[in-house]
N, C-alpha and C positions, 0 to 999 in steps of 0.2 A: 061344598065338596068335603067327604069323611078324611078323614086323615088315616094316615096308614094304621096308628092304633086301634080306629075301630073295624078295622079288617083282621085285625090278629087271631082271634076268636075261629073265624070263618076259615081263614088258613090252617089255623091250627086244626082244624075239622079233618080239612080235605087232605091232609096231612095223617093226620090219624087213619082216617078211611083208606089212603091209598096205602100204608102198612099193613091193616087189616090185611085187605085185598091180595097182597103179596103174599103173607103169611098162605092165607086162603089158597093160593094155586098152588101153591110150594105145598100143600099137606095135600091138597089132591094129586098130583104128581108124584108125589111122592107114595101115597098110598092104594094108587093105580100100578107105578113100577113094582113093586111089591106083590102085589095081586098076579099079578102078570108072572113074574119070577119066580118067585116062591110058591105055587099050586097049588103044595102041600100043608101047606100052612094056614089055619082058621084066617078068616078075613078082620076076628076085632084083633088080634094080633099086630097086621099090619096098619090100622087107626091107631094103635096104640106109637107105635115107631115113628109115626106119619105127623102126630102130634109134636114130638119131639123139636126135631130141626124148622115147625110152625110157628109153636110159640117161641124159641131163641131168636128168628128174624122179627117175630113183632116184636117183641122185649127189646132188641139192639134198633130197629128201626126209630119205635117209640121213643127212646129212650134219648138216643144222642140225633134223631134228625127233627120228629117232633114235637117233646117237651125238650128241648135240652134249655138251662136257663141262658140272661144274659142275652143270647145275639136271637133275633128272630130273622128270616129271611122273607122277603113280598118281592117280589116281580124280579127274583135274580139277584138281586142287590140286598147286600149285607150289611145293617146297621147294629153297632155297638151300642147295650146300654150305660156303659161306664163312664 
C-alpha cells in the first residue's frame, strides 16, 4: 500500500488544475460581464481587465493552498512536517 508521500505529487496536481480552473471561469465571467456592459468598448480591452483579477486568484490560490511549504493536506487531514 503507497503511503501518503507518494500521492503528494498527484494531489499537488489536482490542486494546481483545480486553481487553474478557477482562475479560468473568473476571467471568463468576468470578461463576458464586461462585454455585456460596456458595448462601447473593443472586446481585447475587456481580456485585458478580465486577466487581471485571473491571474491574482491563481497566484493567491497557488501560492498558499497549493504549493505552500511545510503542511501538505490528503484526504482532509492536516499533517505537520516539523
Amino acid at each position: 500500500m503507497a503511503g501518503n508521500g507518494d500521492l503528494e505529487p498527484f494531489v499537488k496536481g489536482l490542486k494546481f488544475n483545480a486553481a487553474s480552473l478557477a482562475a479560468l471561469i473568473l476571467s471568463t465571467l468576468t470578461f463576458t460581464s464586461l462585454t455585456l456592459l460596456l458595448t462601447n468598448t473593443r472586446p481585447h480591452i475587456h481580456q485585458l481587465i478580465s486577466i487581471i483579477p485571473a491571474g491574482l486568484v491563481n497566484y493567491f490560490l497557488s501560492s498558499t493552498w497549493t504549493f505552500r511549504e511545510g503542511r501538505t493536506s490528503t484526504a482532509g487531514i492536516e499533517h505537520s512536517t516539523d
